[in-house]
Rosetta silent file (secondary structure, phi, psi, omega in degrees, C-alpha in Angstrom):
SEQUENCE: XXXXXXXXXXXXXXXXXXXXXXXXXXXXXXXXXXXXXXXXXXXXXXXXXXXXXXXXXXXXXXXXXXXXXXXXXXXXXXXXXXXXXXXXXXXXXXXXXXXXXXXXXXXXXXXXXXXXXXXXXXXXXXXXXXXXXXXXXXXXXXXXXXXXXXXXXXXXXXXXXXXXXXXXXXXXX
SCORE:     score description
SCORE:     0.000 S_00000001
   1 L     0.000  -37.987 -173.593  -10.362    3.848   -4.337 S_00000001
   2 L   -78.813   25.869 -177.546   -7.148    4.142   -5.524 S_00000001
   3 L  -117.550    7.931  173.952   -7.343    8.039   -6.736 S_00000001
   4 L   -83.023  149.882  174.428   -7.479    9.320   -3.093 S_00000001
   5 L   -84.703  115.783 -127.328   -5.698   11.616   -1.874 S_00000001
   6 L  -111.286  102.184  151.476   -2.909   10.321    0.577 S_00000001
   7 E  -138.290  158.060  168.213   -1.606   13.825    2.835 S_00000001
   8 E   -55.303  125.714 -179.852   -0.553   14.701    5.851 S_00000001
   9 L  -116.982 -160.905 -169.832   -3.103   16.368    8.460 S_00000001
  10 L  -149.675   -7.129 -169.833   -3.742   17.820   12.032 S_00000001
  11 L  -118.198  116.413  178.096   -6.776   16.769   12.278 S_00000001
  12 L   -90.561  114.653  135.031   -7.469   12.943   14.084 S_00000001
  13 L  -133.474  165.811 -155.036  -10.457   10.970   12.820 S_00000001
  14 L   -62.072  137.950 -153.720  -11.374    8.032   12.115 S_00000001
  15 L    96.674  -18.007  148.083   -9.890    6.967    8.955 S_00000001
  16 E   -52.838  130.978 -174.039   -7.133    8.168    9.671 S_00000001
  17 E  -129.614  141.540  176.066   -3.539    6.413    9.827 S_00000001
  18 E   -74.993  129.370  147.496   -0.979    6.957   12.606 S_00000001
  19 E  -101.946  132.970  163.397    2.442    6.561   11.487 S_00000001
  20 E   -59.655  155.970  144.716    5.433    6.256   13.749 S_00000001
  21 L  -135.389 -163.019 -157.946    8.912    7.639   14.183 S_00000001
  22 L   -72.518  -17.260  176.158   11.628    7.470   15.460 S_00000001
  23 L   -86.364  -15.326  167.411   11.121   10.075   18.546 S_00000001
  24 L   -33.488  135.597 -168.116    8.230    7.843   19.594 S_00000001
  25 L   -94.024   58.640 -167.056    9.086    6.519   23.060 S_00000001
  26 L   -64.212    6.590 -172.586    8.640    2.632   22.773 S_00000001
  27 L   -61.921  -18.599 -146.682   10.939    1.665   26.011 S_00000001
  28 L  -106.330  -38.218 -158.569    7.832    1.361   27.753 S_00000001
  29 L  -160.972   89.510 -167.267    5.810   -0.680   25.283 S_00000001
  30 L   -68.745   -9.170  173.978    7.704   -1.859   21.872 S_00000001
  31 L   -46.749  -34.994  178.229    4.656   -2.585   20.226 S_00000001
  32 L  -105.376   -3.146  154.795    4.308    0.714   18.107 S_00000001
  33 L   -14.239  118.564 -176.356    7.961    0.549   17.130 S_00000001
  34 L   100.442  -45.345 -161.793    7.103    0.958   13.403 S_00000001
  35 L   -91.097  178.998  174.453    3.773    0.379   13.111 S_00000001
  36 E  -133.810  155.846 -150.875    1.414    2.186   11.521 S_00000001
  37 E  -131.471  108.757  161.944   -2.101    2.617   13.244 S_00000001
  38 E   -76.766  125.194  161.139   -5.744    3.235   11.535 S_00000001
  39 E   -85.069  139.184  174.708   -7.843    5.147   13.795 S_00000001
  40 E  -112.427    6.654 -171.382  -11.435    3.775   13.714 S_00000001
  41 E  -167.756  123.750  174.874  -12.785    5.896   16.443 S_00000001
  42 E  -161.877  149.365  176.448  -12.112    9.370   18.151 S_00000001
  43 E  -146.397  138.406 -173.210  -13.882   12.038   20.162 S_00000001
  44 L   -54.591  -33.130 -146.716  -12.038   15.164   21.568 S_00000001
  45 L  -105.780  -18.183  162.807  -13.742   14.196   24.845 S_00000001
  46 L  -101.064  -29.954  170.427  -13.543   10.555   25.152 S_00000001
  47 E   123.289 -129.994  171.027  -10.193   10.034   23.211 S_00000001
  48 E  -154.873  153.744 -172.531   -9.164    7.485   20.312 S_00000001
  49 E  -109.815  154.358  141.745   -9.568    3.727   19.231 S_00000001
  50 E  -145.377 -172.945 -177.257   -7.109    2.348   16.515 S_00000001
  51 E  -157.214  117.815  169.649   -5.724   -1.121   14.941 S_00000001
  52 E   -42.813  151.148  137.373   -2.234   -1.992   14.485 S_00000001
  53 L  -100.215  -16.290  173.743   -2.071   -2.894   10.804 S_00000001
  54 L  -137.292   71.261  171.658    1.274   -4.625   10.490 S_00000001
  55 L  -124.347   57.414  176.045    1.610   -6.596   13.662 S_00000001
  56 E   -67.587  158.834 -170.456    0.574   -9.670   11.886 S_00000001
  57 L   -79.554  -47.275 -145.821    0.432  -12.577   15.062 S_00000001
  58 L    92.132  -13.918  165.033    1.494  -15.921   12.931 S_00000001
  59 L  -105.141  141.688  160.840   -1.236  -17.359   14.578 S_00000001
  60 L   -87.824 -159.576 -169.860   -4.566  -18.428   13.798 S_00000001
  61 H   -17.112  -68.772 -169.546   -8.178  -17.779   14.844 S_00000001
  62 H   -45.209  -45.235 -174.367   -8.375  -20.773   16.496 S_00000001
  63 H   -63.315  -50.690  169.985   -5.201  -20.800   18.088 S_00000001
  64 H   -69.414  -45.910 -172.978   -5.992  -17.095   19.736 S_00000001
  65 L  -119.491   65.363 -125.279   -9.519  -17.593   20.356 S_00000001
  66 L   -99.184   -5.418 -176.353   -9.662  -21.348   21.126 S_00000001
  67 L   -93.463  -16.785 -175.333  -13.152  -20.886   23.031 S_00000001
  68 L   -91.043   63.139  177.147  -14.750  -19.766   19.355 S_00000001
  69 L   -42.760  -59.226 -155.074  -16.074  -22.957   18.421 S_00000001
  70 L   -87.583   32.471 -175.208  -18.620  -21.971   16.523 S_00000001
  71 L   -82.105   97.697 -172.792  -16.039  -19.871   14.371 S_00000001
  72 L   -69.709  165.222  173.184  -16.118  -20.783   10.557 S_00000001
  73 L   -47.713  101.343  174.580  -12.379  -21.872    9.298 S_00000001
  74 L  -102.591  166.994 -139.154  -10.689  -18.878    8.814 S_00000001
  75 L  -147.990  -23.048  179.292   -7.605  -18.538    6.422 S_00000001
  76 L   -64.247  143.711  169.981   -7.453  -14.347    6.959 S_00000001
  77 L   -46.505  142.395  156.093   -4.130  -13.327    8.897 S_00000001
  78 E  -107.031  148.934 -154.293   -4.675  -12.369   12.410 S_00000001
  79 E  -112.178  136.353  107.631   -3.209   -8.468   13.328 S_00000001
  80 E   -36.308  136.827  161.208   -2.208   -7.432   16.937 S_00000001
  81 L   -95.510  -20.408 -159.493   -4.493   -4.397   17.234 S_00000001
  82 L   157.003 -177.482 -154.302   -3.007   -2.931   19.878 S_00000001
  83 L  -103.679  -40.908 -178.117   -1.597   -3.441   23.872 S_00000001
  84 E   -53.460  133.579  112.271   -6.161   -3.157   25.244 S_00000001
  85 E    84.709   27.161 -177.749   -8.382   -5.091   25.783 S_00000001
  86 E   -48.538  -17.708  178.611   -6.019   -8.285   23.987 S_00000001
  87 E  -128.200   34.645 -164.827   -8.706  -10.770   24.329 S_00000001
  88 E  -137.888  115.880 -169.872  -11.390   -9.095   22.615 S_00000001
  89 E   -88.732  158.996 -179.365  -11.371   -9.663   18.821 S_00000001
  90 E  -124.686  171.083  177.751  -12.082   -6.678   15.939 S_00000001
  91 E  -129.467  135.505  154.838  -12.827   -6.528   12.505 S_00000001
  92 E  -138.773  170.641 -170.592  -12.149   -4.369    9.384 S_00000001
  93 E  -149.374  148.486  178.749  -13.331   -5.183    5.936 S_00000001
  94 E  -119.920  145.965  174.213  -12.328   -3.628    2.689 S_00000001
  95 L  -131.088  153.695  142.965  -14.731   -3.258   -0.387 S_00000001
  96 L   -18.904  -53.925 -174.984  -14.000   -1.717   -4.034 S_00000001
  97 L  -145.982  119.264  168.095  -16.977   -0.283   -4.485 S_00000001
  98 H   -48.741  -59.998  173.241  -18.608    1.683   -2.489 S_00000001
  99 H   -40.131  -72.601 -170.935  -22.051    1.819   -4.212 S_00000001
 100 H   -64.463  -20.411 -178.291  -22.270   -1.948   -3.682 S_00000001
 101 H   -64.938  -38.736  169.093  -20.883   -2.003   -0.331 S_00000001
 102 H   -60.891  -49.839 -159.103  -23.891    0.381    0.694 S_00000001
 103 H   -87.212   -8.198 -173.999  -26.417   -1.828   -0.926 S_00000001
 104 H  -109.936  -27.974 -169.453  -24.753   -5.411    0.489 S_00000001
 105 L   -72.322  160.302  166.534  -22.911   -4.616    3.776 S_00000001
 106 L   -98.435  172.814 -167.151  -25.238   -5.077    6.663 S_00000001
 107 L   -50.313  -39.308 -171.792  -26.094   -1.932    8.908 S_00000001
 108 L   -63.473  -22.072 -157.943  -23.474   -3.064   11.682 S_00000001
 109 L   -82.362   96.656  165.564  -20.773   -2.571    9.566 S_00000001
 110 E   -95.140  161.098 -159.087  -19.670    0.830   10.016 S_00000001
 111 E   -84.470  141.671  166.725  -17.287    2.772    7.575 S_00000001
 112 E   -93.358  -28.733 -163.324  -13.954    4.455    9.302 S_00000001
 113 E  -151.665  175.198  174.717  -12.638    5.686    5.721 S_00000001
 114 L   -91.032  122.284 -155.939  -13.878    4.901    2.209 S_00000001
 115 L    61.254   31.136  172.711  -13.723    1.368    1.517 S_00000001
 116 E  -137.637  107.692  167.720  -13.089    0.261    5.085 S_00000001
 117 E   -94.193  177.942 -173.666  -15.461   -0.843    7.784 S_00000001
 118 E  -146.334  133.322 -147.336  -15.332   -2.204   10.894 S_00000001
 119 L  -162.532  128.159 -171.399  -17.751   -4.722   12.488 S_00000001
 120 L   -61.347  139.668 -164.268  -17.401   -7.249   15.583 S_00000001
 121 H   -56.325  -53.742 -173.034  -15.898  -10.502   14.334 S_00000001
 122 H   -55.219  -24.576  171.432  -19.332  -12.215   14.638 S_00000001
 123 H   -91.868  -18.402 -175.813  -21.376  -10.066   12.066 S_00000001
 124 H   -83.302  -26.215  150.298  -18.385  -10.691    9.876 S_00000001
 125 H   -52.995  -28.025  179.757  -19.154  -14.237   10.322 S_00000001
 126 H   -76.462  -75.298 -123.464  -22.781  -14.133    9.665 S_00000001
 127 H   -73.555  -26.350  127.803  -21.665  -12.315    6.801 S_00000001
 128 H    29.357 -102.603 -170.205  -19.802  -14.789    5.916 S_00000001
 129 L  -105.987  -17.866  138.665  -21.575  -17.115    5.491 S_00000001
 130 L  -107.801   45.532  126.383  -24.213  -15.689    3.880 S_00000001
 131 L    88.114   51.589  146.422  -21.758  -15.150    0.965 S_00000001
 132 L  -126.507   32.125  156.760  -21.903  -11.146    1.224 S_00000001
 133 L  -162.154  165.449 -174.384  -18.084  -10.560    1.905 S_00000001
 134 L  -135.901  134.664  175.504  -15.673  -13.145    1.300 S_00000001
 135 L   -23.836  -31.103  169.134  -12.440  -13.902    3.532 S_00000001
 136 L   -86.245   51.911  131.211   -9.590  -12.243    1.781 S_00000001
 137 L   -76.740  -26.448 -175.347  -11.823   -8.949    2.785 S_00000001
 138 E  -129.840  176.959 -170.324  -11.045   -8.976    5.947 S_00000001
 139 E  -142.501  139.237 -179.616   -8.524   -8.592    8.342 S_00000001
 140 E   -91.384  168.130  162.741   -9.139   -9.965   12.122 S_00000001
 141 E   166.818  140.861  175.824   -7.198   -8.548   15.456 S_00000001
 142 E  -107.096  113.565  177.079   -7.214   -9.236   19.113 S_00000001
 143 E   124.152  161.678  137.566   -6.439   -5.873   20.986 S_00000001
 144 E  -122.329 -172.147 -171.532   -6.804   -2.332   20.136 S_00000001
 145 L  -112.930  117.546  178.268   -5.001    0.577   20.370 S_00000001
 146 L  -147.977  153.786  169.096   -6.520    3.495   22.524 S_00000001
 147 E   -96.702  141.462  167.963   -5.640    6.987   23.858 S_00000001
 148 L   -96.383 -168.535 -159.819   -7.525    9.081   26.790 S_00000001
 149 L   -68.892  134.061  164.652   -9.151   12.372   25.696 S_00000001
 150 L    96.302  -41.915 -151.281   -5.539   14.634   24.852 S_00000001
 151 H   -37.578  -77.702 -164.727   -3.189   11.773   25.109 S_00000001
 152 H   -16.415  -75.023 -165.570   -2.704   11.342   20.721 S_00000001
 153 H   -14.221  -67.343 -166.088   -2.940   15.061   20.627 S_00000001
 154 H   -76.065  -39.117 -179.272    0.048   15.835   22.649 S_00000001
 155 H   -65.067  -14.598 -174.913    1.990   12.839   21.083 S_00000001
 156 H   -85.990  -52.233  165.069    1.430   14.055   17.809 S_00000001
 157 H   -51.021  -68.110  177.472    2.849   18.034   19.119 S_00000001
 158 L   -34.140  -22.476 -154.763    6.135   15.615   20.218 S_00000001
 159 L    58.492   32.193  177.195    6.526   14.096   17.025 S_00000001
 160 L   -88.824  -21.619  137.309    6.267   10.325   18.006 S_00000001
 161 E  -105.504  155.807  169.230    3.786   10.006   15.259 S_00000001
 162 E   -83.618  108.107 -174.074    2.925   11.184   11.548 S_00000001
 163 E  -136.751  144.638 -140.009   -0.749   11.121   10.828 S_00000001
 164 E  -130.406  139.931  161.505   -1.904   10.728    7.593 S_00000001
 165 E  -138.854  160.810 -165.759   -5.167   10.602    5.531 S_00000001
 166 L   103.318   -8.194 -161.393   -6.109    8.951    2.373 S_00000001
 167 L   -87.031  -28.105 -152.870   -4.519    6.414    3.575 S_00000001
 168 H   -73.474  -79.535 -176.860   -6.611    3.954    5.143 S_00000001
 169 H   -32.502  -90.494  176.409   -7.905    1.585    1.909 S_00000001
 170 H   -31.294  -33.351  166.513   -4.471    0.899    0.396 S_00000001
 171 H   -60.737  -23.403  178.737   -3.015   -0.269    4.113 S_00000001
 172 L   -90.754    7.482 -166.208   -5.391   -2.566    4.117 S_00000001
 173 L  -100.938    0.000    0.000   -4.518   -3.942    0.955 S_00000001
């Protein structure tokens, strides 16, 4: 994983990581001050999905999602994702190796970049728990990040973000 090649693009897909700067216009919503953003989902026609990566909360699971009883003890950080949809938790998971990752991950998990998937908190719990990922793999978050169809696009001609590829594995690390 670690031989990819980390450059700057033009092109937004998934796998992809937003970085900020400094003309981004945070007055409105201080949240992306900073951050840096994997996209896990984009379509010219629908728009784009991301996940903060270094918004950790300080809290845990429990504490955010205090209705998730049946929620084994989890010990992974929880991430802001993002200013949507705040009470709806995500998943990404990182693996090493691909090859095994193919033959072990289940079907739900799908990959945004090479060696990072993304999967609803609950198959990462089955998964769990039947021992075929193990808790420092993953990283939880309540919220995403989303764009309509054009928004990114044009913020990216401003220069409030840097978008990056190759990127993706090592952020999560």
């Amino acid at each position: 994983m670690d031989e990819m090649l980390v450059e700057m693009t033009d092109r937004i897909a998934p796998g992809c990581c937003l970085i900020a700067t400094p003309f981004l216009k945070v007055k409105d919503d201080p949240m992306f001050a900073r951050s840096v953003v994997l996209i896990t989902d984009h379509d010219p026609l629908e728009g784009a999905m991301g996940l903060i990566l270094n918004r950790p909360t300080g809290q845990s699971f429990q504490e955010i999602f205090p209705d998730a009883h049946t929620v084994p003890k989890i010990e992974a950080p929880i991430f802001v994702g993002g200013p949507v949809e705040q009470v709806v938790g995500y998943s990404l998971i990182t693996v090493n190796d691909e090859f095994d990752a193919v033959e072990t991950l289940p079907s739900s998990f799908l990959q945004v970049a090479p060696g990072v998937y993304r999967s609803h908190p609950d198959e990462v719990f089955k998964s769990l728990e039947e021992g075929l990922i193990s808790d420092d793999q993953v990283r939880y978050f309540c919220g995403a990040s989303g764009w309509e169809k054009r928004q990114l696009k044009s913020e990216l001609e401003q220069g409030a973000w840097i978008l990056i590829s190759g990127l993706a594995h090592r952020c999560m690390q």
